[in-house]
C-alpha positions in Angstrom: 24.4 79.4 165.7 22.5 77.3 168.0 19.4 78.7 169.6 17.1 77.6 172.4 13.7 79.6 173.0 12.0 79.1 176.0 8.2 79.4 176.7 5.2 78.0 178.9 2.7 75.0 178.8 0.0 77.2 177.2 1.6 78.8 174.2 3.9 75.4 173.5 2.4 74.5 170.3 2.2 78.3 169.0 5.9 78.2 169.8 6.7 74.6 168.3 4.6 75.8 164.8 6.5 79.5 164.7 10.1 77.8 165.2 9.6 75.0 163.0 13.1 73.1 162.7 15.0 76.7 163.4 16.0 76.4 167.0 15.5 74.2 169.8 12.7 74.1 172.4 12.3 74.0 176.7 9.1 74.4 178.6 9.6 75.9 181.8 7.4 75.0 184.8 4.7 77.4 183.9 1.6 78.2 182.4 2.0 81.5 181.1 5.6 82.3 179.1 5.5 86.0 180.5 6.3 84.4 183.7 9.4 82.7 183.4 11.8 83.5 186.1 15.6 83.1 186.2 14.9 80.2 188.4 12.2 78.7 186.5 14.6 78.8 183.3 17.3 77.3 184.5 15.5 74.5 186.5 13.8 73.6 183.0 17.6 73.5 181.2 19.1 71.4 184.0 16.6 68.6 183.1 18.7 67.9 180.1 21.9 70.0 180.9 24.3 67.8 179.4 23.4 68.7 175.9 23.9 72.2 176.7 25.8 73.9 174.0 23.5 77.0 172.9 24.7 80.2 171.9 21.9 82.3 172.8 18.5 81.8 174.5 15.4 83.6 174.0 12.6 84.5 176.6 9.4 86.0 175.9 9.5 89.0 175.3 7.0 90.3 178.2 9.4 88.8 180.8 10.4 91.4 183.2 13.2 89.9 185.3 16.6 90.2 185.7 18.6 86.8 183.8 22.1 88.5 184.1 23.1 85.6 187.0 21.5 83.0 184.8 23.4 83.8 181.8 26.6 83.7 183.3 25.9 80.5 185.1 24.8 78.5 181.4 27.8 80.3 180.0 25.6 82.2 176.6 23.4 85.1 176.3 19.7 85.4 177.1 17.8 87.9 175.2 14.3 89.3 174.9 12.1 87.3 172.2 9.1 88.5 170.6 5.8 89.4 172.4 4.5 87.0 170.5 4.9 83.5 169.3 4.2 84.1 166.0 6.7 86.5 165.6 9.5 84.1 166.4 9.6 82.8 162.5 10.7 86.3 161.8 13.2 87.2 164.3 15.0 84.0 164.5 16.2 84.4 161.4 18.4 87.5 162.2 19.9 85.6 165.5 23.4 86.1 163.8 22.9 88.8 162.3 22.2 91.8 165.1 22.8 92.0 169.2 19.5 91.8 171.1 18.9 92.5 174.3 17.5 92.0 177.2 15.7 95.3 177.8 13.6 95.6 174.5 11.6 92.8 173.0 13.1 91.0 170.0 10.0 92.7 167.7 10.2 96.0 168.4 13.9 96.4 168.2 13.7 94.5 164.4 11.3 96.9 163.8 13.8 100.1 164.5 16.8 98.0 162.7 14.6 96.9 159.5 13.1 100.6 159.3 17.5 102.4 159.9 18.5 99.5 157.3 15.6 100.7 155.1 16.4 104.2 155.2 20.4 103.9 155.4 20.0 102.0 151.7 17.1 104.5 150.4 19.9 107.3 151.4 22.7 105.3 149.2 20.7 104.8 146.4 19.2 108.6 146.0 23.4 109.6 146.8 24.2 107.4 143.7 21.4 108.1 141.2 21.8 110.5 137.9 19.1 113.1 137.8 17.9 114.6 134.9 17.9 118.4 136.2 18.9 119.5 139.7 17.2 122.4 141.8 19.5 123.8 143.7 21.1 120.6 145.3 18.1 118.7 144.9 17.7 115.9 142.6 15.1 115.7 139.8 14.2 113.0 137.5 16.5 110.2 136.1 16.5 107.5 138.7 16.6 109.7 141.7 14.0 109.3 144.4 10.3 111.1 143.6 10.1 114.2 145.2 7.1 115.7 147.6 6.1 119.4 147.0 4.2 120.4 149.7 1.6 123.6 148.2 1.1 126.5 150.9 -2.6 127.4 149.2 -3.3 131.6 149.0 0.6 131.9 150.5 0.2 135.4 149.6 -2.8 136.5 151.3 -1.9 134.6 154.2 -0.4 136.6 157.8 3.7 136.4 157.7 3.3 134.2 161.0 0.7 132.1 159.7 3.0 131.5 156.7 5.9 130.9 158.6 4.3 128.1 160.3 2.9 126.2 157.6 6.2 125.9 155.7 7.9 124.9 158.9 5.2 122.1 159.3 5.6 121.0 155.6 9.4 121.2 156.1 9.3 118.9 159.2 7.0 116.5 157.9 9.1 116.2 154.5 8.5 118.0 151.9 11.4 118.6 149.3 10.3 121.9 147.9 7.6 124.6 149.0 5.0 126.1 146.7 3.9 129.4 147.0 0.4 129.5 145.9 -0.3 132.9 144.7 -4.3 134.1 145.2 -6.2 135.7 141.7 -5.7 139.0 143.4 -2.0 138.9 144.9 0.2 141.4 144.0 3.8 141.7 143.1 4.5 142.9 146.6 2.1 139.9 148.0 5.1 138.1 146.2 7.7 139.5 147.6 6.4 139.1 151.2 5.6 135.6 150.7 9.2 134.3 149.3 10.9 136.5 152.0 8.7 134.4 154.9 9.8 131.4 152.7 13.4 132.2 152.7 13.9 133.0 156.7 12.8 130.0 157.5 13.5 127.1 155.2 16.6 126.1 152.7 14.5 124.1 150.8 13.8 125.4 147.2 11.3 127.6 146.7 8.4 127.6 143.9 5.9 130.2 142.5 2.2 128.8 141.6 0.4 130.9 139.4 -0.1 132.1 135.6 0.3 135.6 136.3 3.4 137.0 134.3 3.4 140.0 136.5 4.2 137.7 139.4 6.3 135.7 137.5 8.6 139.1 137.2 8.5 139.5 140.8 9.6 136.2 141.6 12.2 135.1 139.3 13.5 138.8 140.2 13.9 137.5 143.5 15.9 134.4 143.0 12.8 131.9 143.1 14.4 128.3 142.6 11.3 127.0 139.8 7.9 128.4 138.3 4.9 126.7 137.9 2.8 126.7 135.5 3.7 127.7 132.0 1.0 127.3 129.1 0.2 129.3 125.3 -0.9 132.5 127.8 2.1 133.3 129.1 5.0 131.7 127.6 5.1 134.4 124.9 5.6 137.1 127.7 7.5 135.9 130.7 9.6 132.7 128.2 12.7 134.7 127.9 13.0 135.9 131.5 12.7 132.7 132.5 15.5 131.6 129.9 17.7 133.9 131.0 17.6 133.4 134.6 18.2 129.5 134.3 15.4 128.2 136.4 13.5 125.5 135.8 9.8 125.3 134.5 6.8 123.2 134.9 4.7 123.1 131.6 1.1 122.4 131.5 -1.3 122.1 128.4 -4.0 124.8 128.1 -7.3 124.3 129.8 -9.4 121.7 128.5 -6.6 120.7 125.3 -4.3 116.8 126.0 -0.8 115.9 125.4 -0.8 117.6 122.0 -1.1 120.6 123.4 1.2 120.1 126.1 4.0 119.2 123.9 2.9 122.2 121.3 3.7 124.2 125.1 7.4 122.4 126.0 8.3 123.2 122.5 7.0 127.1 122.8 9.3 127.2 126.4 12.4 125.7 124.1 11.8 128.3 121.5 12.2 130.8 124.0 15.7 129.5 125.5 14.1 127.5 128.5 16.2 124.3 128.8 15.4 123.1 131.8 11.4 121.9 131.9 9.0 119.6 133.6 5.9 118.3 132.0 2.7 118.0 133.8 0.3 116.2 131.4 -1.9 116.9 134.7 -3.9 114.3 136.9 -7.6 114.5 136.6 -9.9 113.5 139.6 -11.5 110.5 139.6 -14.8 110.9 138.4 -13.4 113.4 135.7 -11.2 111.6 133.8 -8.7 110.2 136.0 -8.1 107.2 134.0 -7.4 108.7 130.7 -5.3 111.4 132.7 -3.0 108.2 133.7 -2.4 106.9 130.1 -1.9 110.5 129.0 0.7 110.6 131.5 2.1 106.9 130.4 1.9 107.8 127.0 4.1 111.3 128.0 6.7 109.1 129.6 7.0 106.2 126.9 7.7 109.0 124.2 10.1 111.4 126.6 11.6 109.4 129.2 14.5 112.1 130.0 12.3 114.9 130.8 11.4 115.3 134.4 7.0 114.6 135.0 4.8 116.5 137.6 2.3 114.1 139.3 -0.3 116.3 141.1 -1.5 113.9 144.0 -3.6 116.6 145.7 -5.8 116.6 143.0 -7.2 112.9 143.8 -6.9 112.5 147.2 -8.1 116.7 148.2 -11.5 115.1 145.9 -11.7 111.7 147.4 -13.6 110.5 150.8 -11.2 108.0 151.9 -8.5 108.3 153.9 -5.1 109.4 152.3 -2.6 106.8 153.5 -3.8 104.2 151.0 -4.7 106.4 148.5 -1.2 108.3 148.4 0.6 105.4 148.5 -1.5 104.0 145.6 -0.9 107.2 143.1 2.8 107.5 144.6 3.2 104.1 142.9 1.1 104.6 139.9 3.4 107.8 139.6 6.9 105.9 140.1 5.3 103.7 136.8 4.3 107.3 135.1 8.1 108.6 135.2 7.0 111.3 137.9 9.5 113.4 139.3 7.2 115.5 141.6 4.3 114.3 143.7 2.3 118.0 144.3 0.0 117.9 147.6 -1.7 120.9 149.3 -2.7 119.1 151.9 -5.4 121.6 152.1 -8.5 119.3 153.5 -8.7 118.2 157.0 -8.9 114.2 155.3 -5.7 115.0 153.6 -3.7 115.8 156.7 -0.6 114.0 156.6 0.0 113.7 153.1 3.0 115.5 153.1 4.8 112.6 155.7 2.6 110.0 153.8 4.0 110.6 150.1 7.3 111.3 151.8 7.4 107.7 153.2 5.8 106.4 149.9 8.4 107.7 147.8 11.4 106.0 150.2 9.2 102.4 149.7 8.9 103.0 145.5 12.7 103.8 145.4 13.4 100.5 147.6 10.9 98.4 145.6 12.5 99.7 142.4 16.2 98.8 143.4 14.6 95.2 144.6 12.2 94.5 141.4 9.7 93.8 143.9 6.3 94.9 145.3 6.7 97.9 147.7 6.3 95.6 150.7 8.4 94.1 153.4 10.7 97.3 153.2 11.3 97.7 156.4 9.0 101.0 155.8 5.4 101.3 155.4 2.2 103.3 155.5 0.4 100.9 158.2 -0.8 102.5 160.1 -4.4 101.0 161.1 -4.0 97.9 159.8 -1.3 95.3 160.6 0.5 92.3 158.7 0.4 90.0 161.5 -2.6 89.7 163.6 -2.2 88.3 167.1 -3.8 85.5 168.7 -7.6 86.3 169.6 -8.9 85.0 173.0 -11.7 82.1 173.3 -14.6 82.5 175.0 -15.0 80.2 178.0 -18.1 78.1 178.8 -18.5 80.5 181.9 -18.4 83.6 181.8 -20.3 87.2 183.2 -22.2 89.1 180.7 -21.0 92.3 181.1 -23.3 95.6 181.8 -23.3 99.2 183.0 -26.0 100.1 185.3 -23.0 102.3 188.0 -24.6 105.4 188.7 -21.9 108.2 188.6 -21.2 110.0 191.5 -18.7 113.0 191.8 -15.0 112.3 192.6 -14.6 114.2 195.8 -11.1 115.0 194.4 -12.6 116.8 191.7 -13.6 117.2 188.0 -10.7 117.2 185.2 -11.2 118.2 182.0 -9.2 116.3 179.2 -8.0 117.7 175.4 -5.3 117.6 173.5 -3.0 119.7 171.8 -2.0 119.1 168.5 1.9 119.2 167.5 3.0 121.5 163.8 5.5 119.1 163.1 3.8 115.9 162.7 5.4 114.6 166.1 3.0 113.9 168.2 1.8 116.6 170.4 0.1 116.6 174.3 -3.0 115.4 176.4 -4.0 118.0 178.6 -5.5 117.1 181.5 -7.1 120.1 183.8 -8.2 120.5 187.2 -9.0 123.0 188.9 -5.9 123.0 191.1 -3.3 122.0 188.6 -3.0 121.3 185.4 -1.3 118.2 183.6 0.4 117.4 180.2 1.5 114.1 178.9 2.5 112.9 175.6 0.9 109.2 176.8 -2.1 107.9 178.6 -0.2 106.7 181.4 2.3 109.1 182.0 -0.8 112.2 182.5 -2.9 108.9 184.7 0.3 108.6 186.7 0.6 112.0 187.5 -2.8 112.7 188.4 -3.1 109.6 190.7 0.5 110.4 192.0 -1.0 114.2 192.9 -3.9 112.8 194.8 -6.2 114.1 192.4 -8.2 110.8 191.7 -10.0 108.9 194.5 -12.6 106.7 192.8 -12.4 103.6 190.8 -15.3 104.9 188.7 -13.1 108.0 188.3 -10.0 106.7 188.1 -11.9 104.4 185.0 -13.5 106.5 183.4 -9.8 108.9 182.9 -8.2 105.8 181.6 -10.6 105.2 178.8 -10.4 108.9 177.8 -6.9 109.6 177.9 -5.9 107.1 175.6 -9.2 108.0 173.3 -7.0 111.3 173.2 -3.6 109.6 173.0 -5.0 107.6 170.1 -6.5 111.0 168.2 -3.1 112.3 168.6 -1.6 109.4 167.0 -4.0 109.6 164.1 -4.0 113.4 163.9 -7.7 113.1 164.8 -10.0 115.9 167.0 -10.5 115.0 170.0 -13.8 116.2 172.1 -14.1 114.7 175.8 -17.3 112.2 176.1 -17.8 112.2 172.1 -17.5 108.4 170.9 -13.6 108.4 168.5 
């Protein structure tokens, strides 16, 4: 395929350094490339129309006209480019591969097809792996993909509503299975309540937490689809319901005791008839043995390799100060080393919001890594999300320039005040900037759609104003974004 990229005087050698020797090269009559016009590209081809034979020419990205006319005068396509220059090393490479187009920017679009091509493989491989247990139709262990739990904390103390909406917000965000955390004093009947709200509004299987055998009882009498945690205080009593209802069990060594321990515990649940077990050798927090907790777990899955591990994320990242992108992404790997099976999160702090969507997306990237024998990177997928791969080119500061200051005194819009927040969204997608005056009030999911619409309704008359909204609405459209609070006139 032969390729032809257009640009402008100023990004030239950018364009010439990005391209290397994998497509050709024409300079329209301009300095900047976002201005290229249909008449500006075709004037520079006709220079040298005679050796004319591309297939397909590429504009920069930011150009906004209309090249339909142009295209069928040269006789090939002309599609959107990159934004950027630097970009063009990656994109020209799929020339033959996809259809671009001439409405959305060569980047972004290989950013949606990279991302379907990740997920459309990570859904073949998880279709063709060979679990080592299943729940329900869920896949556990073997070489199927890890798992996210998502833990509702005191489930059974919480309001039915309440608890409806926390499972549908875990659910939506990805979580394979739900834990029911069950409080010191919940009852049986707290039980019952709790896995009835479960059931009414998610398919997803269903778990108990606790060490109660009493609410053990209650649970596994009520079709719950996997119990956790076993241990020496209660296998003795609840082992043979648990056996003969067929469900599976996570194991745990007794407080303060190591692997020993644990597998003295698997082999007191197989004594009893339980076949189908999960080991947590249990993840310590850092600062409390959280290294020797990882070769306890390595140690667990060098000896056992067929029996399905439970990697308890939360307890890291619920104890760390950092924020939990990185760090689940960093145990979700450690974990795909360990054997896990199950990555448990609570998501319980306000730092380890998301965690749920992050391990979710972590676990896609370890499966694709492990099918590639490469580094989880360059997926097509990734956990980026304040820091990029690729950084653009920064400006230069000119020999002349204004220093800039602000000394405007504010004065009151005569339009009126408007008060700006945001509103949060359960699911993890997105959510609205609320923008309120005292005539109307106006919701947006962007920074320029609620800016449009107040302008648009006459409810901004002053620059300062008018600047002033911009800079906060797209403070709140960015703590949206980042699932951040937003309070108006508070620095982000």
């Amino acid at each position: 395929m032969k390729i032809l990229v257009a640009t402008g005087h100023l990004s030239e050698m950018a364009v010439r350094k990005s391209v290397g020797n994998n497509a050709d090269i024409t300079i329209a009559d301009t300095k900047i490339a976002a201005f290229i016009t249909p008449g500006k590209l075709l004037a520079a081809i006709q220079k040298d129309i005679s050796r004319f034979d591309y297939d397909i020419i590429f504009i920069p990205g930011l150009c906004s006209g209309d090249f339909s006319k142009a295209a069928a005068q040269l006789g090939c396509r002309i599609r959107l480019g990159p934004k950027h220059a630097y970009d063009l090393n990656y994109v020209l490479p799929f020339a033959d591969k996809i259809e671009f187009s001439d409405k959305v920017p060569a980047c972004e679009l290989l950013i949606d097809v990279r991302r379907e091509m990740a997920l459309k493989k990570a859904r073949e491989l998880e279709d063709g792996s060979e679990p080592s247990l299943m729940l329900g139709s869920l896949k556990l262990g073997g070489n199927s993909r890890m798992k996210v739990m998502a833990e509702v904390v005191d489930a059974t103390g919480m309001e039915s509503n309440a608890l409806a909406r926390r499972i549908r917000s875990f659910v939506a965000k990805g979580a394979d299975i739900i834990d029911l955390g069950a409080s010191l004093h919940a009852t049986p009947g707290d039980v019952e309540r709790a896995i009835n709200v479960a059931r009414s509004v998610t398919e997803v299987p269903v778990s108990i937490d606790t060490l109660d055998p009493d609410l053990f009882t209650q649970a596994l009498g009520m079709g719950i689809d996997l119990i956790l945690s076993l241990d020496s205080s209660n296998i003795g009593v609840v082992g043979s319901l648990v056996a003969k209802a067929g469900v599976p069990a996570v194991v745990i060594p007794d407080p303060d005791e190591g692997l020993e321990s644990l597998l003295r515990n698997i082999n007191a649940a197989r004594s009893e008839g339980i076949e189908e077990i999960i080991a947590d050798p249990v993840l310590d927090p850092i600062g409390h043995g959280f290294t020797d907790s990882i070769v306890r777990y390595s140690e667990f899955h060098r000896r056992f390799p067929d029996i399905p591990v439970f990697f308890g994320v939360g307890n890291v990242t619920e104890l760390l100060d950092a924020d939990s992108a990185g760090s689940n992404a960093t145990l979700c790997g450690i974990g795909a080393d360990v054997g896990a099976s199950i990555l448990f999160t609570p998501e319980f702090s306000n730092k380890a919001q998301g965690s749920v969507s992050e391990l979710s997306k972590a676990s896609l990237m370890m499966l694709l890594a492990r099918e590639r024998a490469s580094s989880p990177k360059d997926l097509g997928i990734d956990l980026m999300e304040i820091k990029e791969k690729r950084r653009r080119n920064d400006a230069v500061l000119p020999e002349v320039f204004v220093r800039a200051k602000s000394h405007r005194m504010w004065k009151l819009d005569p339009a009126g005040s408007i008060r700006i927040g945001i509103i949060p969204h359960e699911d993890c997608k997105g959510g609205l900037i609320l923008a309120e005056h005292e005539k109307v009030s106006v919701a947006g999911k962007s920074a320029g759609e609620v800016m449009d619409t107040l302008i648009d309704m006459g409810l901004v008359s002053r620059l300062e104003h008018a600047g002033y909204l911009g800079r906060e609405l797209k403070q709140a459209e960015i703590a949206l974004k980042f699932n951040r609070s937003y309070s108006q006139d508070d620095e982000f």
